[in-house]
C-alpha positions in Angstrom: -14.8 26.4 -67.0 -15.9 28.6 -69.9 -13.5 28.2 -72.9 -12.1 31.6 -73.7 -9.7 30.1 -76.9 -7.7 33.2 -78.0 -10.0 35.9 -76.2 -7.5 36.3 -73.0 -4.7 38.7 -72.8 -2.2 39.9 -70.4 -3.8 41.1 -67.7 -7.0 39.3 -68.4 -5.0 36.2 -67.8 -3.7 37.7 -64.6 -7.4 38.6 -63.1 -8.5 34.9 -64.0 -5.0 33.5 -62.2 -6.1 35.5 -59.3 -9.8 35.4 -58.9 -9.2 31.4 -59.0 -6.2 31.7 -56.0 -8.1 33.8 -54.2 -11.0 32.8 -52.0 -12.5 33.3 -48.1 -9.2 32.0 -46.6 -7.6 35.4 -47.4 -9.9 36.7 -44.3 -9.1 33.9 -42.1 -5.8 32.0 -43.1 -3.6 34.8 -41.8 -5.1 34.7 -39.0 -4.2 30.8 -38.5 -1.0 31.3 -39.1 -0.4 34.2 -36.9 -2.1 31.9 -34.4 0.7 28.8 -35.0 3.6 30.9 -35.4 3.2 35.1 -34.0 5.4 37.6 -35.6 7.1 34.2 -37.5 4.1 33.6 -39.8 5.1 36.6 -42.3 8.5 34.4 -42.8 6.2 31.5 -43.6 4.2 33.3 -46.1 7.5 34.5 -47.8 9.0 30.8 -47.8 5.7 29.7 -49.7 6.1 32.1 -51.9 9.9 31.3 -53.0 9.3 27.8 -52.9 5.5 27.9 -55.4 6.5 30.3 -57.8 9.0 27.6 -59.5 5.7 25.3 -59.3 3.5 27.5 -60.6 5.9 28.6 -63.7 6.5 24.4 -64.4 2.7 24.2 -64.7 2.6 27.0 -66.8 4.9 25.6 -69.1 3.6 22.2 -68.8 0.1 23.5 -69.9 2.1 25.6 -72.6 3.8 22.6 -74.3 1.0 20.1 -73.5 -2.4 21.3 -73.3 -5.0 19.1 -72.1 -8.3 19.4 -69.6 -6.7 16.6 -67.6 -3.7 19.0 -66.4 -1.0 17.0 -64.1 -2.7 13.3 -64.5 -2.0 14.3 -68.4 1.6 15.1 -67.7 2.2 12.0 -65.6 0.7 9.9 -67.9 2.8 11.4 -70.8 6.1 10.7 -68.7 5.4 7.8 -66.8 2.5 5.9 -68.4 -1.0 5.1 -67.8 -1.2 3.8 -64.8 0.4 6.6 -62.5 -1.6 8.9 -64.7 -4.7 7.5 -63.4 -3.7 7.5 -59.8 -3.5 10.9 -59.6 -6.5 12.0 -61.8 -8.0 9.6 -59.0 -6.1 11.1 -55.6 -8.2 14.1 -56.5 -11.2 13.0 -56.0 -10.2 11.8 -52.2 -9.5 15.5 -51.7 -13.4 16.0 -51.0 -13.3 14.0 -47.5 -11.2 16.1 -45.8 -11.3 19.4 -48.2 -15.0 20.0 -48.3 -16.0 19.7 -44.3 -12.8 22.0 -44.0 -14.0 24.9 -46.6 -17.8 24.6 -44.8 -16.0 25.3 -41.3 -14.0 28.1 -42.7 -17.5 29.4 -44.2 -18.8 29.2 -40.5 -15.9 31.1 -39.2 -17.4 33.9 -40.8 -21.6 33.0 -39.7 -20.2 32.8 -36.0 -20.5 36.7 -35.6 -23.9 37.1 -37.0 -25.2 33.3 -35.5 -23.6 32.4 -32.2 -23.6 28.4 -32.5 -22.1 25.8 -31.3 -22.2 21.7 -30.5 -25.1 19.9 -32.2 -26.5 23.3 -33.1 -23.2 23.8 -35.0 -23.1 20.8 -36.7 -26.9 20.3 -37.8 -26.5 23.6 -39.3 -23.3 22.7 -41.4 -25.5 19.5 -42.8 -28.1 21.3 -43.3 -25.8 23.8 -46.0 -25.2 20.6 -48.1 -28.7 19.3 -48.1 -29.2 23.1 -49.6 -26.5 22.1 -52.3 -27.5 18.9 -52.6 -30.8 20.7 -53.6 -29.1 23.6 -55.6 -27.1 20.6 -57.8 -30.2 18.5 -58.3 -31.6 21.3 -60.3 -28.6 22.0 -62.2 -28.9 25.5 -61.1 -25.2 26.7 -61.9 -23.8 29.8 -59.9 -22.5 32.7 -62.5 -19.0 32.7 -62.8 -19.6 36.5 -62.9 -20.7 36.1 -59.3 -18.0 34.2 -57.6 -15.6 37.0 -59.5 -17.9 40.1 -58.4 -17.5 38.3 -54.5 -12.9 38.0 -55.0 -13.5 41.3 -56.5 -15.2 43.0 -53.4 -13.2 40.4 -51.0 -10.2 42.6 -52.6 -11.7 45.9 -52.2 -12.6 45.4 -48.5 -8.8 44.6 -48.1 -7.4 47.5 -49.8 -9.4 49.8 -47.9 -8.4 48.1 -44.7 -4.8 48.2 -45.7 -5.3 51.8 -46.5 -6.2 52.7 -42.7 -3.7 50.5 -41.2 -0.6 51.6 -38.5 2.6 50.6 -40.2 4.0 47.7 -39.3 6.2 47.3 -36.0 9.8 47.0 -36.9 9.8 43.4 -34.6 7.3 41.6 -37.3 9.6 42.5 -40.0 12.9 41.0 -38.5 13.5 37.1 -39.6 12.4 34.9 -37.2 12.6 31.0 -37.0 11.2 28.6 -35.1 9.2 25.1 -35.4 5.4 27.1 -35.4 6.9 28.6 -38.5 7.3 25.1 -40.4 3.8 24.5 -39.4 2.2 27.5 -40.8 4.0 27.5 -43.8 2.6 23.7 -44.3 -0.6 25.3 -43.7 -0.5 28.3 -45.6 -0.3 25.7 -48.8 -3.8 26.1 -49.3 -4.1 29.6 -50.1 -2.4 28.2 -53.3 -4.3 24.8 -54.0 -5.5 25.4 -57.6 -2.3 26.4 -58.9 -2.3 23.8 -61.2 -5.1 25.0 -63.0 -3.5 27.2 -64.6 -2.1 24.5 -66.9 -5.2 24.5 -68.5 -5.6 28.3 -69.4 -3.0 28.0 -72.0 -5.2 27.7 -75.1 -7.2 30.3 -74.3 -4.7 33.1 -73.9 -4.3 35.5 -77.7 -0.5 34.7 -77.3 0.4 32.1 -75.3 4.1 32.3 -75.5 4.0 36.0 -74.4 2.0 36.4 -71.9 1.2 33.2 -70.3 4.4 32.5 -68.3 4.6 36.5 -67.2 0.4 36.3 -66.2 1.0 33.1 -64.3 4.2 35.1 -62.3 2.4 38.5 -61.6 -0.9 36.7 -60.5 1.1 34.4 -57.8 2.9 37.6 -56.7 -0.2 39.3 -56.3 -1.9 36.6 -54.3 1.5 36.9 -52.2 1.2 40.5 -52.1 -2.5 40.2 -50.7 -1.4 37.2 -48.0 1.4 39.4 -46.4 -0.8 42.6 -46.1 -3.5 40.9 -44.4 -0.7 39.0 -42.0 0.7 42.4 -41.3 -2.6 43.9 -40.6 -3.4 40.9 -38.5 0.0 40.8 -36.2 -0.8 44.6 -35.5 -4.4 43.7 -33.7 -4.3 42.3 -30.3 -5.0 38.9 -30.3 -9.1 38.1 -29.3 -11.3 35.4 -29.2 -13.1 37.6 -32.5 -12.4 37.0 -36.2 -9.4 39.2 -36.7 -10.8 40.8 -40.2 -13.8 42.0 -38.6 -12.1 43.5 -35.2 -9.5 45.3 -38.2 -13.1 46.6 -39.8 -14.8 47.6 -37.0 -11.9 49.7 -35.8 -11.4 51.2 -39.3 -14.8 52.0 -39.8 -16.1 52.0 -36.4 -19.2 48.7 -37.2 -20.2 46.7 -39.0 -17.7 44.3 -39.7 -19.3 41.5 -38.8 -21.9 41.8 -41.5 -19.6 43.0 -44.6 -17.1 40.2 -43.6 -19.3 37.9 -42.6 -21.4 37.6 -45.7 -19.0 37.9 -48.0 -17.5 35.5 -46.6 -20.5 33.3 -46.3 -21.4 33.8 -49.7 -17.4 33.0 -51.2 -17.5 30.3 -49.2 -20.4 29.0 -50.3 -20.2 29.3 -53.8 -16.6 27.9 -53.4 -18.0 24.9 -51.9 -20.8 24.5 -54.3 -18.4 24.7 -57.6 -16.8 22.3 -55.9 -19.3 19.6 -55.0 -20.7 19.9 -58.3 -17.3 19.5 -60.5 -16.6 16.4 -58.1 -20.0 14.2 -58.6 -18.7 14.8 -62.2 -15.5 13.7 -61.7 -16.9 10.9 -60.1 -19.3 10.3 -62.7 -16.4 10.5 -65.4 -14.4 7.4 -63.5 -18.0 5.5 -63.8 -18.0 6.1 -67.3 -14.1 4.7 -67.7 -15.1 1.7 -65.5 -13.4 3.2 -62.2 -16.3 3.2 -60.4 -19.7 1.2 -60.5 -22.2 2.1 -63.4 -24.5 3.6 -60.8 -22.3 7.0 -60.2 -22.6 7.1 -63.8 -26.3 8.1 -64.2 -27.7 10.9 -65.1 -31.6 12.8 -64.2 -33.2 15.2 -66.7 -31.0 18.0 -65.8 -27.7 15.9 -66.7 -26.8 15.8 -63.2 -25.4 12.5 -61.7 -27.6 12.6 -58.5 -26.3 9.4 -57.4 -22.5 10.3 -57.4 -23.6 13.8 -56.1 -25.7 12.1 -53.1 -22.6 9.8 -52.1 -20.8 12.6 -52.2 -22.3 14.3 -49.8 -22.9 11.6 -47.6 -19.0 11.0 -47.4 -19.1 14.5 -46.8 -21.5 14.6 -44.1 -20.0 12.2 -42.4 -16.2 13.4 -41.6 -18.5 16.8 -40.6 -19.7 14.0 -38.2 -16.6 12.5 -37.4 -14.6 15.8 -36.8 -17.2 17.4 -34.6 -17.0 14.1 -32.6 -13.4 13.5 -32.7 -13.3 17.5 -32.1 -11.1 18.4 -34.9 -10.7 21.9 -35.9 -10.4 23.1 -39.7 -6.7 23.2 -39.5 -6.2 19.8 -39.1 -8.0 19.0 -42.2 -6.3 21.7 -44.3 -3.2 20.1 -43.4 -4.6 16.3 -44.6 -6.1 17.9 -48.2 -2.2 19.8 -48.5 -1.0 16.6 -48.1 -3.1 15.3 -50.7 -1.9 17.9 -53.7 1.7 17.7 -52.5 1.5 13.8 -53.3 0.1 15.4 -56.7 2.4 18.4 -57.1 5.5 16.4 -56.4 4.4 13.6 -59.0 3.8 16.6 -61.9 7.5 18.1 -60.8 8.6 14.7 -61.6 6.9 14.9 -64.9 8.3 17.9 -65.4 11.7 16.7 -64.8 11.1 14.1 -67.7 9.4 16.3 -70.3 11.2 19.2 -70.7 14.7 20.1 -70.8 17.6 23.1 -70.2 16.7 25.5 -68.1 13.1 24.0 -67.0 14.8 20.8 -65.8 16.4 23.4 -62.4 13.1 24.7 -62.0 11.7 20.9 -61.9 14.0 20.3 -59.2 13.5 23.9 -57.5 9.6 22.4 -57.3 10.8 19.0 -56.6 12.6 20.3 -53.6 9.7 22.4 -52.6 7.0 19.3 -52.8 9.7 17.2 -49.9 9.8 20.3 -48.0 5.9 21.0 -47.6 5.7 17.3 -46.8 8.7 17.7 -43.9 6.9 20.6 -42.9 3.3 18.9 -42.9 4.8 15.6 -41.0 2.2 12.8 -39.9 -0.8 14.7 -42.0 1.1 13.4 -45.3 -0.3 9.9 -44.1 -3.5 10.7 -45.9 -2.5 11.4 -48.9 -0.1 9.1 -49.2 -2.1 5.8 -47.9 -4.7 6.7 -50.5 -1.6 7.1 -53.9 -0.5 3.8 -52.5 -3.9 2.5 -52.4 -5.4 3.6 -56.1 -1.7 2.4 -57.5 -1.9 -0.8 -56.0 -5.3 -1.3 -56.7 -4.2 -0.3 -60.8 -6.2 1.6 -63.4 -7.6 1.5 -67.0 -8.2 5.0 -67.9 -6.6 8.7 -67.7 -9.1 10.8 -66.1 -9.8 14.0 -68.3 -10.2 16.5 -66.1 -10.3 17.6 -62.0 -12.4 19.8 -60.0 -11.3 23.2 -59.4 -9.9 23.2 -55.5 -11.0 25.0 -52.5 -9.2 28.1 -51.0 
């Protein structure tokens, strides 16, 4: 992340909050949960809401009162000691299994309308986008930061204009409505928020941290909210088709061409998503080498200061769950739900934390966000099993050394 000490204001704070929330899964998450739950998934976007905000405002005040680049394995180390401090700077890096191959199918969501593919066709094309990275890394060729916020910006732009031309909503969608597809979206929907956390490590960089940090934290989640539930609206309003909602809502606001505006921005978010990604993992990866977590050979380095062999393993870890869940047939869902397990193991841990570290009225927010961590597990069920088998695993199994830092998460 570029360090920004003292340069960030306000609204500047908010902007960076919501460029790093916001991602391709605004065009297509809505849409999932529409699918799971009908008129029921704008409840589940406004339970997520209620129950993240007192998360995100405990990680803001976390990263206020202790800021460090290692973010919530800092904070459990603080309050519990080393040991669970490393298991979760280590549970992060399990997130790539099951987080990467479900970020490059969302990204082919959105090729589908321009490139009709499917089977082995499908899948040799998703392996062939990481041997691109893989390629891209090697170099230590870095996309601009200005890029992937130019591509939120104009992901924005094309949603404003879209809400700008849609029929209000039917009085039916608005009333409260309950029933089990609405759990399961709302387990879902978690995603659209992975990343909250880094927020925690923004404090440092704002002009005055105690003024604006807490309010830029609260108006960004509300704004990603605000986006979410507009493009639900606009989504239960279209007749349901076998076509990417977004660009059936373009092409009937501006008559074509949806599938190329949505479909390359999309494609090009996602794959800059993914890339950041990949390339902040191998050096996670290549950070545990250097603590003696992993063997000394994720820890080297070629000319470009690129470990290539904790990059290559990477991918080939990667490559092969894109393997396994074409085989096994598993759609992207089923991995967003494994990967929300993961961060809700490491959410719930940092509310802990929280619950130990600070005091007064922070201590009821702590247990607002404790209380929200138990219910996105009820809500996620069996796909918790991930998440937790691998905490139980890296605990067991014991560790040296805190890690210093995570990879920025997809969504």
């Amino acid at each position: 992340m570029t360090h920004l000490k003292g340069s960030i204001g306000r609204w500047q704070g908010v902007g960076l909050i919501t460029t790093s929330l916001l991602g391709t899964s605004v065009f297509i998450l809505p849409q999932v949960t529409v699918d799971i739950a009908a008129s029921g998934a704008l409840w589940s976007w406004v339970l997520l809401v209620l129950v993240i905000l007192p998360v995100a405002l405990i990680f803001a005040e976390l990263g206020k009162r202790f800021p460090n680049a290692g973010g919530p394995s800092h904070f459990v180390h603080r309050a519990f000691g080393r040991r669970l401090g490393t298991t979760i700077g280590v549970l992060f890096l399990f997130a790539a299994p099951v987080g990467t191959p479900a970020a490059i199918m969302m990204t082919f969501e959105f090729i589908q309308p321009l490139v009709n593919l499917d089977g082995g066709a499908l899948l040799a094309a998703q392996l062939a986008m990481l041997a691109l990275l893989y390629l891209i890394n090697v170099g230590g060729i870095q996309l601009s930061s200005v890029l992937q916020l130019g591509l939120t910006l104009a992901i924005l732009a094309v949603v404003i204009a879209l809400a700008l031309g849609a029929p209000l909503p039917q009085a039916s969608h608005l009333q409260p409505m309950v029933n089990t597809g609405v759990w399961s979206a709302f387990g879902i929907a978690l995603w659209a928020y992975l990343g909250v956390e880094v927020v925690s490590h923004l404090s440092e960089e704002f002009k005055r941290p105690r003024q604006d940090f807490v309010p830029a934290m609260v108006i960004a989640t509300l704004l990603v909210a605000a986006v979410y539930l507009v493009c639900t609206l606009m989504v239960l309003e279209r007749p349901h088709d076998s076509t990417l909602a977004m660009v059936s809502l373009f092409n009937d606001r501006f008559g074509q061409g949806g599938e190329w505006v949505i479909g390359l921005l999309g494609t090009a978010a996602g794959f800059a998503t993914v890339n950041t990604y990949l390339a902040s993992m191998s050096r996670l990866a290549w950070r545990l080498a250097q603590d003696g977590q992993l063997p000394a050979g994720f820890g080297r380095l070629n000319r470009h200061r690129v470990p290539t062999f904790a990059l290559a393993m990477l991918l080939a870890v990667v490559a092969l769950s894109l393997s396994l869940s074409h085989g096994f047939g598993w759609q992207f869902e089923v991995l967003l739900e494994w990967v929300n397990g993961v961060f809700v193991m490491i959410y719930l841990c940092s509310m802990l934390a929280a619950l130990k570290l600070l005091n007064g009225r922070f201590r009821v927010k702590a247990l607002l966000g404790v209380g929200g961590c138990l219910l996105f597990a009820w809500s996620l069920g069996w796909s918790m099993l991930y998440g937790v088998a691998i905490f139980i695993t890296v605990w067991l199994l014991g560790g040296r050394t805190v890690v210093a830092g995570q990879p920025r998460p997809l969504s």
